[in-house]
Backbone bond lengths (Angstrom), bond angles and torsions (degrees), N, CA, C in turn:
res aa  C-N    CA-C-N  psi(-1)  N-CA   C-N-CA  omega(-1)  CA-C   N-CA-C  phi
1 X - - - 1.445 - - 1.526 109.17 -
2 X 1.492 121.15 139.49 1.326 116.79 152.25 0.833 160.60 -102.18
3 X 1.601 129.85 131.64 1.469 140.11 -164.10 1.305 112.53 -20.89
4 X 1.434 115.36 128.15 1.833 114.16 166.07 1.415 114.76 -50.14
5 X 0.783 128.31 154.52 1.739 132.92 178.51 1.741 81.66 -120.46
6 X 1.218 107.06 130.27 1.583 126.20 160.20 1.373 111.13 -127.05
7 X 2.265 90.65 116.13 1.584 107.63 174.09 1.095 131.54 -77.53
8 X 0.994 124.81 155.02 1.844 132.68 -155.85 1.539 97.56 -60.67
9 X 1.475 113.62 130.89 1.403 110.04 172.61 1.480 136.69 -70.48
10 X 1.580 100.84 18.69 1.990 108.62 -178.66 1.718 82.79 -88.23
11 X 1.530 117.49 134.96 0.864 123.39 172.13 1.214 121.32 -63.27
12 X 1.699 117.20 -38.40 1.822 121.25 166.75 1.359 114.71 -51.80
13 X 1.338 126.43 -41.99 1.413 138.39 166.32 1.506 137.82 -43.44
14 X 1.800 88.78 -40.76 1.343 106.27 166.25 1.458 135.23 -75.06
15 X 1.523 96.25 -43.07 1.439 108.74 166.17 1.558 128.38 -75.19
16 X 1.900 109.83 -21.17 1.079 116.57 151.64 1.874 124.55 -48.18
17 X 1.115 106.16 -45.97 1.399 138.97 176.10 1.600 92.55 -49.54
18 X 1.577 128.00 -69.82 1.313 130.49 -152.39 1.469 100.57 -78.16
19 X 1.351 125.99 -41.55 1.227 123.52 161.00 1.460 131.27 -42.02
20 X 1.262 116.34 -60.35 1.575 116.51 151.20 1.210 142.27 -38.00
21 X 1.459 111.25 -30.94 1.417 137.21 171.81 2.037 103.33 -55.76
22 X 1.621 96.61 -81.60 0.980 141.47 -173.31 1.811 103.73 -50.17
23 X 1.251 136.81 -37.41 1.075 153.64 177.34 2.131 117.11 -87.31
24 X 1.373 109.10 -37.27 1.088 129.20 -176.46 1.323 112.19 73.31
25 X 1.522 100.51 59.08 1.831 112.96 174.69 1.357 106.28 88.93
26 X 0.964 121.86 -1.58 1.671 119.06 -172.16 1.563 108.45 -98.63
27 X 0.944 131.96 20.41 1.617 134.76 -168.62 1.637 100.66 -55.79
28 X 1.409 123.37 -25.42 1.393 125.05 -166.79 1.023 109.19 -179.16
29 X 1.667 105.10 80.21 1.320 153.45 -169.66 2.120 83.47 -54.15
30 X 1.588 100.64 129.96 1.733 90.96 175.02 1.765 102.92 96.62
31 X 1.435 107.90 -5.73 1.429 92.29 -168.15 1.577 106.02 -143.01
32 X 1.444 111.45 115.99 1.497 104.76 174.01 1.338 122.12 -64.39
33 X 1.333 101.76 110.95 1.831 107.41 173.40 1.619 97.20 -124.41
34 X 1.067 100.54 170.29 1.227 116.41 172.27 1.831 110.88 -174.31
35 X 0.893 103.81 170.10 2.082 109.53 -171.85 1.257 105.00 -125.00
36 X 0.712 74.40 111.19 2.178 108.07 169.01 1.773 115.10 -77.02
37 X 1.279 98.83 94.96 1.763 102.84 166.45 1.257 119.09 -95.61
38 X 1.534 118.12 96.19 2.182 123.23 170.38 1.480 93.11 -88.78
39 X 1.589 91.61 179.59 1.731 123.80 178.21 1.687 88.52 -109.70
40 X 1.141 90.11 116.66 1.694 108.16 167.03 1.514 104.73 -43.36
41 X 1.448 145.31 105.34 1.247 132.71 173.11 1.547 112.47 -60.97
42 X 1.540 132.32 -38.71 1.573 111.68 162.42 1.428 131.91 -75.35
43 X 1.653 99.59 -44.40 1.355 95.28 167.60 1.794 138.94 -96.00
44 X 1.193 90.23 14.95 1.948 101.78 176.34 1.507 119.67 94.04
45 X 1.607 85.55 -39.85 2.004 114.81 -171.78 1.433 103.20 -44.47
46 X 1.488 107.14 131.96 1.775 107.61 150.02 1.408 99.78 -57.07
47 X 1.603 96.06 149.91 1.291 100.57 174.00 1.751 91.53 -135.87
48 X 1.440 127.79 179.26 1.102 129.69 -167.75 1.132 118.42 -167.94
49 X 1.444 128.55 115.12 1.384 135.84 -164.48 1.520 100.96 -127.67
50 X 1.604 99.90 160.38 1.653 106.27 168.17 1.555 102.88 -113.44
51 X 1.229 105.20 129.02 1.663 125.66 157.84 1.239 139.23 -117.52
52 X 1.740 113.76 155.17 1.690 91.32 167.14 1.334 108.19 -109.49
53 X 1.455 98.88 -178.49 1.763 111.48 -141.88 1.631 75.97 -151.07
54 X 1.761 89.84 145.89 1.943 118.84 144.71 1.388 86.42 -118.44
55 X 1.411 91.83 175.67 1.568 137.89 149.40 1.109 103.59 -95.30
56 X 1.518 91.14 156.56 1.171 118.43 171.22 1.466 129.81 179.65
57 X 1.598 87.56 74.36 1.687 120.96 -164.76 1.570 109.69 99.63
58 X 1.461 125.27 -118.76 1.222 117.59 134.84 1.268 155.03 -99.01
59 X 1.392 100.85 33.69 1.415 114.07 179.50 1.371 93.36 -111.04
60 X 1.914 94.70 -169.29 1.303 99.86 -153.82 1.888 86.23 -151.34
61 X 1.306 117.69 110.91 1.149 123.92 164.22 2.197 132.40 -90.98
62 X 1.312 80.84 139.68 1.798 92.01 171.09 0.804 108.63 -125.67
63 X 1.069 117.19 168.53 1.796 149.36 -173.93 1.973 103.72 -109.46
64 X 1.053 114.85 125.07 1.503 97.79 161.06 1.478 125.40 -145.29
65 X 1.515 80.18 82.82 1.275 121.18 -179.60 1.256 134.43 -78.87
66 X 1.550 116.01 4.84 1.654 125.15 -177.06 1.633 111.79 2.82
67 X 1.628 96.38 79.19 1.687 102.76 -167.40 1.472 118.18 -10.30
68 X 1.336 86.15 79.60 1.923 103.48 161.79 1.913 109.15 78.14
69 X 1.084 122.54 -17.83 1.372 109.74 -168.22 1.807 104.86 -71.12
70 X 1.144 87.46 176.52 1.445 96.77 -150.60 1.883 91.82 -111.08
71 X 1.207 119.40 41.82 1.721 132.34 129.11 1.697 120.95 -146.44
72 X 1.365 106.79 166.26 1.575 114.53 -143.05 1.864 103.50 -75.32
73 X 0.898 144.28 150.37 1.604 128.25 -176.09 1.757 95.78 -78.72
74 X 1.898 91.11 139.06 1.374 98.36 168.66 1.284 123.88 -28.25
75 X 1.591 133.55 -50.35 1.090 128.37 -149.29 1.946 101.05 -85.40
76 X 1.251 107.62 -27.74 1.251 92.47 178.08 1.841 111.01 -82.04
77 X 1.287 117.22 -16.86 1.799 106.35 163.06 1.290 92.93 -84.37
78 X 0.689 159.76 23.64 1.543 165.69 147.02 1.773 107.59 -69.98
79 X 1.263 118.08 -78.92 1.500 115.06 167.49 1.631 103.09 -69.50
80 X 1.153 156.47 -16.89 1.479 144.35 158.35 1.395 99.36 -58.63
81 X 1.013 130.82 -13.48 1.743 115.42 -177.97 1.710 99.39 -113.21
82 X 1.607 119.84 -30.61 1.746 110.96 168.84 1.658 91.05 -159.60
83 X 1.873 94.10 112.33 1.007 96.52 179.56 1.927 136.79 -81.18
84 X 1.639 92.80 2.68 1.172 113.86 147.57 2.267 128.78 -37.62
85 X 1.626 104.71 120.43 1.198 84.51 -175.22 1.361 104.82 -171.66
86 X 1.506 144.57 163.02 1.440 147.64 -175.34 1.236 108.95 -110.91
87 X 1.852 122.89 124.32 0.917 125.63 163.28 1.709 103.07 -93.29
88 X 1.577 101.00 158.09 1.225 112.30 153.78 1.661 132.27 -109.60
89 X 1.046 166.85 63.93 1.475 148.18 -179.27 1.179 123.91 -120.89
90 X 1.864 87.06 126.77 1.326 108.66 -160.59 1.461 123.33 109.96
91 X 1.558 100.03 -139.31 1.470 103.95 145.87 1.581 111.17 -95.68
92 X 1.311 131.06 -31.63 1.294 120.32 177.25 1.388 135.70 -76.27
93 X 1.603 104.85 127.32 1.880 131.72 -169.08 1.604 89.09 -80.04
94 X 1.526 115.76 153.16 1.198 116.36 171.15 1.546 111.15 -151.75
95 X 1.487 160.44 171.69 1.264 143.06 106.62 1.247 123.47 -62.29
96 X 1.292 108.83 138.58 1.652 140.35 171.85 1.585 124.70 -107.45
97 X 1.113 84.53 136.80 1.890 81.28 159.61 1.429 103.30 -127.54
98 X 1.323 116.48 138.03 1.413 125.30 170.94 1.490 119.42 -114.91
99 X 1.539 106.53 161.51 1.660 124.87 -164.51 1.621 118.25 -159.67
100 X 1.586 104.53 116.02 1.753 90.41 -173.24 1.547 111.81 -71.37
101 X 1.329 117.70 133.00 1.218 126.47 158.80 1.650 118.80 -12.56
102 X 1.581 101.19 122.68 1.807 83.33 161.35 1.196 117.59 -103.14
103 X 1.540 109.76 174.87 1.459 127.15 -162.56 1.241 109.88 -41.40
104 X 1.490 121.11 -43.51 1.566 129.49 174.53 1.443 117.40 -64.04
105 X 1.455 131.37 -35.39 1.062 138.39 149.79 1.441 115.03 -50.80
106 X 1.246 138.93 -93.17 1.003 143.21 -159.98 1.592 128.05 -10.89
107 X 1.356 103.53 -84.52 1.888 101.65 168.17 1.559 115.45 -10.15
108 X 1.547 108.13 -67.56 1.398 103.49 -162.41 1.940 117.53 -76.90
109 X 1.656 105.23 -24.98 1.836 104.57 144.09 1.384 119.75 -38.97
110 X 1.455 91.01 -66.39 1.553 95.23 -154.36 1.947 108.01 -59.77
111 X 1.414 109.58 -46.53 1.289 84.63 170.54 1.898 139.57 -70.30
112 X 1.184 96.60 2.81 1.394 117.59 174.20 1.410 97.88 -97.72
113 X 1.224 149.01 -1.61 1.079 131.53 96.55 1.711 164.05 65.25
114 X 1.072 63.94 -131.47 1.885 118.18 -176.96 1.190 87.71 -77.60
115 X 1.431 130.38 -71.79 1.573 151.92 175.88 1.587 90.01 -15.18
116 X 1.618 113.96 -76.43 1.332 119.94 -171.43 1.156 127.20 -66.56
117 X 1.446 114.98 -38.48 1.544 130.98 179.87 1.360 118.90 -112.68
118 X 1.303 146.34 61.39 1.343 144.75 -141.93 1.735 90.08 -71.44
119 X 0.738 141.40 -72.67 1.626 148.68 -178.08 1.453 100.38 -20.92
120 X 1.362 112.56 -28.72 1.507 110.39 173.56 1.850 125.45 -66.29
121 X 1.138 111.63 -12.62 1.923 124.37 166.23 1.679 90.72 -78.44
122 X 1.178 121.76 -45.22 2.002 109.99 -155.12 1.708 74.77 -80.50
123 X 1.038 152.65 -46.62 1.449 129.02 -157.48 1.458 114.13 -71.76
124 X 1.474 98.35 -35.98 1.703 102.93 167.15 1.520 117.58 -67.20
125 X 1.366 112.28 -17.62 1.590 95.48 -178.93 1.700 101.82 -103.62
126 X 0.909 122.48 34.86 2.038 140.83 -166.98 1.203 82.35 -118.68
127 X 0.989 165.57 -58.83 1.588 149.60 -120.36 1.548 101.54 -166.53
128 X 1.563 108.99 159.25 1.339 138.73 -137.93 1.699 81.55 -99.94
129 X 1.730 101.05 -44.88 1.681 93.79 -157.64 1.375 112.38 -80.86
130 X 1.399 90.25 158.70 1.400 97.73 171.22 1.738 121.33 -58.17
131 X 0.908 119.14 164.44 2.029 108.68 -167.55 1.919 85.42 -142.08
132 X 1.493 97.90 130.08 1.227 123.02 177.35 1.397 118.59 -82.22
133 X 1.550 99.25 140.26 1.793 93.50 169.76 1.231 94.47 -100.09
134 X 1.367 135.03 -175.27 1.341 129.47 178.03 1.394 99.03 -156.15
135 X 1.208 140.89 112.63 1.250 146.64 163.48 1.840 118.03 -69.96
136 X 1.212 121.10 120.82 1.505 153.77 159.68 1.665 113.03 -63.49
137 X 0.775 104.45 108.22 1.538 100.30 159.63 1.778 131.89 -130.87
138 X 1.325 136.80 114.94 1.238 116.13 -172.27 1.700 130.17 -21.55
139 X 1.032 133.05 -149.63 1.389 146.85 176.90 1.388 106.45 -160.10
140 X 1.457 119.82 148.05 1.375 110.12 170.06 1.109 115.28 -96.12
């Protein structure tokens, strides 16, 4: 049998989520999204969010930026505790392993970015914390 997948409890998120489902990645035709499945680090649970994503080569970068508030979104202490995880985009399911960017990395993510998500500079200047890129990479 398979594991419940439990969707992110922001209701925009969720229904973002059902749209994507329901569409086969196309929820917003023009816009890289894709769905992010972690292991709940307290409660075990898949959990499952929608994000957007660049490339960048063959990886696949996020932002985790929980528009601007000033702590990190579950799902990214979520892969900080097992960076094990399932992307979705599109129709295609995949395994991932994820890793936040280091300092030497970063700059040239983050403005690739920005590039994609411009709203992503006003969230960084909203909050004190620092905001993670997090690099994706397939699994073999």
């Amino acid at each position: 049998m398979d594991e419940e997948i439990v969707d992110s409890p922001n209701e925009w998120v969720a229904q973002h989520i059902r749209r994507f489902v329901e569409t086969g990645g196309q929820a917003r035709p023009g816009m890289n999204d894709l769905l992010l499945t972690t292991r709940g680090r307290k409660s075990g649970k898949l959990r499952r969010t929608a994000l957007i994503y660049a490339r960048d080569g063959d990886r696949y970068v996020l932002v985790a930026s929980n528009a601007g508030a000033d702590r990190h979104p579950a799902w990214y202490l979520n892969l900080v505790a097992d960076p094990a995880a399932t992307v979705q985009i599109g129709t295609e399911t995949f395994t991932v392993t994820a890793r936040t960017a280091t300092p030497e990395e970063k700059p040239r993510l983050w403005r690739l970015m920005v590039a994609t998500m411009p709203s992503y500079e006003r969230y960084r200047e909203t909050t004190d914390r620092d905001i993670p890129v997090v690099i994706v990479e397939r699994t073999a």
